[in-house]
C-alpha positions in Angstrom: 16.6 18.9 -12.0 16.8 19.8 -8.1 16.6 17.5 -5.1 12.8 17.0 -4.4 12.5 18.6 -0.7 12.0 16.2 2.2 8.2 17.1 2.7 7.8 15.9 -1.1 10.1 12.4 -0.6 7.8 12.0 2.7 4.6 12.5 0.3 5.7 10.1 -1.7 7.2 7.4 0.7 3.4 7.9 2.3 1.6 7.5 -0.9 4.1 3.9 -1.8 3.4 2.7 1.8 -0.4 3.5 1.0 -0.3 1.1 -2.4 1.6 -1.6 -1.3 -0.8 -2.0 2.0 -3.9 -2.0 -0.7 -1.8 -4.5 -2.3 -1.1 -6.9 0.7 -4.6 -6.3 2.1 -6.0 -7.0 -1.4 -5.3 -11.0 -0.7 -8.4 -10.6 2.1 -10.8 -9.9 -0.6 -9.7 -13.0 -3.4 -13.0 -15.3 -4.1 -15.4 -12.5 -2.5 -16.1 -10.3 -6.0 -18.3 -11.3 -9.0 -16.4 -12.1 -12.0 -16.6 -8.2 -13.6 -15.6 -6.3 -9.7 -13.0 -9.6 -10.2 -11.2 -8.4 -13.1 -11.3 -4.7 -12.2 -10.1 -5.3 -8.5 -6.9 -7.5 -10.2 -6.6 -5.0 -12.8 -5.9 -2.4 -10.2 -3.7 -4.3 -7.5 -1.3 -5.2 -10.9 -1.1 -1.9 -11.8 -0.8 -0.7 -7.8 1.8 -3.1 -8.0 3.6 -2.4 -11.5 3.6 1.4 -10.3 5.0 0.5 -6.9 8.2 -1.5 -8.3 9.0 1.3 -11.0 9.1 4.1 -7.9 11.0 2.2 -5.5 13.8 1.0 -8.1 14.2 5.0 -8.3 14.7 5.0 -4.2 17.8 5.4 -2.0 18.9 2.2 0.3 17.4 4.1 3.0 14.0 5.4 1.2 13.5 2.1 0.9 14.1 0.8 4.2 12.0 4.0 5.2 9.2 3.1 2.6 8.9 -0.6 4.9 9.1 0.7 7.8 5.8 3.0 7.0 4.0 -0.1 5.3 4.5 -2.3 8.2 3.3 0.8 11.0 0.1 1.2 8.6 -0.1 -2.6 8.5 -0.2 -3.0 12.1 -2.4 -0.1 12.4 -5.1 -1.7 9.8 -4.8 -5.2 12.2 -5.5 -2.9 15.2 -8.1 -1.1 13.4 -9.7 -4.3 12.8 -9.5 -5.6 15.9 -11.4 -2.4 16.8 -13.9 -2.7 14.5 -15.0 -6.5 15.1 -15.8 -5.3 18.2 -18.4 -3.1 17.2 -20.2 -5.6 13.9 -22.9 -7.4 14.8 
């Protein structure tokens, strides 16, 4: 099998960094669902989360630290996005 090409790792590190900030933004929404969104909304942050540690235990040292990198620039970019946006609810 060849070397995926660096535009496919970058897809991929995007779509991981993507997940796991669905995963660590999930926490905002615990106690707000009805017991049947409940269970679906858990359902999908395990598996986010199941799919996200079989994928990076398949990445390079540096992929990794890559992959973090990315998740904490789109996590501070959601909190300024936020910031943002409570600006403008009324």
């Amino acid at each position: 099998m060849s070397t995926p090409s660096k535009e496919h790792q970058a897809n991929v590190l995007i779509n991981l960094a993507v997940l796991k900030l669905f995963s660590d933004q999930s926490t905002f929404i615990i106690g707000e669902l009805p017991r049947e969104k409940k269970h679906w909304f858990n359902t999908t942050v395990r598996a986010a989360d199941n799919f996200i540690k079989e994928v990076e235990s398949g990445l390079s040292e540096h992929n990794k630290e890559t992959l973090q990198i990315l998740t904490d620039a789109l996590n501070n970019g959601i909190t300024d996005l936020k910031k943002d946006l409570l600006t403008h609810i009324s």
